[in-house]
N, C-alpha and C positions, 0 to 999 in steps of 0.2 A: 504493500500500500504506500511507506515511503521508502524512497530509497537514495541514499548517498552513497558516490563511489569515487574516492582518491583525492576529493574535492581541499583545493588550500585557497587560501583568503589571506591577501595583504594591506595593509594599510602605512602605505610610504614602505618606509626599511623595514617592516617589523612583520614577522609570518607571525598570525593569529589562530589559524586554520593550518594542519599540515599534515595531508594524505587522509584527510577523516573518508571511513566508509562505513555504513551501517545499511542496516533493511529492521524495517517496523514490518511485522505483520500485520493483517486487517481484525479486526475488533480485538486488537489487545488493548493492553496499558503499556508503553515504553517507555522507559526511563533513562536520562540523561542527568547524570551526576556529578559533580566537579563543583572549588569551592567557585566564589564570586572571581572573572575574570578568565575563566577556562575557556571562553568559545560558547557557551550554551546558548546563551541569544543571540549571537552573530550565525548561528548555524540553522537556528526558527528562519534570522531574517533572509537566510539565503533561501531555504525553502519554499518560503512564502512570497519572494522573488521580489522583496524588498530589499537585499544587498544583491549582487554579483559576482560571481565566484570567480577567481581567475584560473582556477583549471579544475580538472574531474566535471563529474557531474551529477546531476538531481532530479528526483522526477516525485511528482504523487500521482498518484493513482483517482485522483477525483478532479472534475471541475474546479477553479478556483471562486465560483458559486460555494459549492459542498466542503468548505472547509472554515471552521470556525478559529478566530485567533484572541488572546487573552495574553499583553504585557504588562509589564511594572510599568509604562506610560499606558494609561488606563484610556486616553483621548474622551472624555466623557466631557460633558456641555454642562459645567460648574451653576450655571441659574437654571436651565432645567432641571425638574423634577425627577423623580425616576422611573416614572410611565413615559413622564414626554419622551426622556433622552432615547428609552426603550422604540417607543410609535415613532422615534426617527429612523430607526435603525428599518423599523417592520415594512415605513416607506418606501425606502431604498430597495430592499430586498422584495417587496412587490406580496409580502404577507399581512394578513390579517390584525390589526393592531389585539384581538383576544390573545396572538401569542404574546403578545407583551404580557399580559397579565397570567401568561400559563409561565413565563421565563421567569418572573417575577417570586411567584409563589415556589418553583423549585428553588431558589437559592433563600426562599426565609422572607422575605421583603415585602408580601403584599400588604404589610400594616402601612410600611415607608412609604407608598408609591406617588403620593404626593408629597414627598420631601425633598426638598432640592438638595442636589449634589452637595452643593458647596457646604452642606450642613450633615451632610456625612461623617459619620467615623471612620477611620481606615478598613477595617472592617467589612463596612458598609458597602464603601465604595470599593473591595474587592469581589464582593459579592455580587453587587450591581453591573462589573466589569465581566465576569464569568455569566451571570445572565443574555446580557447583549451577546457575547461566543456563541451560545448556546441556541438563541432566539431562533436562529432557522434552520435547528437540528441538522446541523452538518454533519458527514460523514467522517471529515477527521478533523480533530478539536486539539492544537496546538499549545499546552498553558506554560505562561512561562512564570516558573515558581510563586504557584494561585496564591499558596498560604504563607507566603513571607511576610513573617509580622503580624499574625494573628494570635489571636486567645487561642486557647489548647480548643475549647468547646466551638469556637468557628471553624477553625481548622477541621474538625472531626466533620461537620456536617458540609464540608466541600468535598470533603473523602468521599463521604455515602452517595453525592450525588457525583463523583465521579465515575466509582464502581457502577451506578446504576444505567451512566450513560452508554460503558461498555456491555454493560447488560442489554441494551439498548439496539445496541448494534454500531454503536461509533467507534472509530479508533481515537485513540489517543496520545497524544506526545507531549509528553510531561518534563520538564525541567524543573532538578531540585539542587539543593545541596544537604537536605536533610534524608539520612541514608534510615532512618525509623518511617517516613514519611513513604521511600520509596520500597520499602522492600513491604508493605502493607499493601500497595497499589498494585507495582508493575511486576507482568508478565516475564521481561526481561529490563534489562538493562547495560548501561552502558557510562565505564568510568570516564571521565576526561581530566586531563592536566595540561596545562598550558597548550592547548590546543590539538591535542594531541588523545585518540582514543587508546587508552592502557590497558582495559577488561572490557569486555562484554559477553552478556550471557545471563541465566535465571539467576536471581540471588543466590540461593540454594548452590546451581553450580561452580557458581565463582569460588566460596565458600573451599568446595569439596577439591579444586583443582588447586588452593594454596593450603591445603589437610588444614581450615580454619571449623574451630567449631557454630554448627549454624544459627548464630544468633546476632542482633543488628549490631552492638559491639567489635564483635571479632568481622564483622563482615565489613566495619569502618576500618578498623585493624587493615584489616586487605589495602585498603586504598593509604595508608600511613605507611604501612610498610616499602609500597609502590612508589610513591612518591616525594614520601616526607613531608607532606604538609595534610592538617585536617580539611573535614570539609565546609566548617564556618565561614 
């Protein structure tokens, strides 16, 4: 569903990107780990065919209709509400403004719907962000690190409806650097360091291929010992 192959990314002197290749299967969870600064967003935005790679290559498997996307730049309309911002998105997209109010109610929010952005808690407007993604049940849903920064209890209920999405029939491409976060979600996964793919594979068998015992610990372990740096 996506695929990368050998793909590097510069920016002036500096490789950012170098030889990344990967394959997401269709209605997984895939996960992309590395701390802050590894390549994980520059490799969404190659993807989603907002940067240009300067060599390898990329492909997804859906229209760019069928693909929902969710960054730390949330672009949301700070005096809109969160219906309105929502019925702008539903416009565009040529859907029914009810899914606003169905987008709405999956991530928690139909109390808020008239509250404006700007009066949001971070929280809020994480949730509000992951709604709009989701509004015209795209076939693959790009998040890049949804729960950065949330309460333990927000956090949990972006989990459930992420699980439910792949339930769903959506794929998924998740970026964290929280290695409890991802080995709860993704099917497989994939370590990165300075731009650079080190592991990839099930949690489980990463695990079992460095003899680590399988638990998220030792499974952080793996990537500390890999690299020497955590994944904070």
């Amino acid at each position: 569903m996506i695929k990368m192959s050998n793909v590097i990314k510069r920016f002036g002197e500096q490789t950012v990107l170098s030889d990344v290749s990967f394959e997401a299967k269709e209605k997984e969870i895939f996960g992309m780990l590395g701390p802050s600064g590894a390549g994980k967003t520059t490799i969404i935005n190659i993807l989603t065919n907002q940067l240009k790679a300067d060599g390898g290559s990329h492909k997804i498997g859906v229209a760019p209709f069928e693909t929902g996307l969710m960054l730390d730049e949330d672009g949301l309309y700070p005096r809109l509400n969160c219906l309105e911002n929502l019925n702008v998105f539903a416009g565009i997209y040529g859907i029914s403004h009810q899914k606003s109010l169905q987008a709405l109610k999956s991530v928690g929010l139909e109390d808020a719907m008239k509250k404006a952005v700007n009066a949001l808690s971070r929280g809020m407007r994480q949730r509000l962000a992951l709604a709009r993604a989701i509004l015209h049940e795209p076939k693959v849903l790009f998040l890049d690190e949804p729960t950065s920064g949330l309460d333990p209890g927000t956090a949990r209920g972006i989990h459930q409806l992420i699980l439910r999405l792949r339930e769903n029939g959506s794929t998924v491409f998740l970026t964290t650097h929280n290695m409890d976060e991802a080995v709860k979600l993704c099917d497989r996964i994939v370590l990165l360091h300075k731009g650079k793919i080190v592991e990839q594979g099930a949690p489980t068998e990463i695990c079992e291929r460095h003899n680590a015992i399988k638990t998220v610990p030792d499974l952080e372990a793996v990537f500390i010992e890999m690299t020497g740096v955590t994944l904070q």
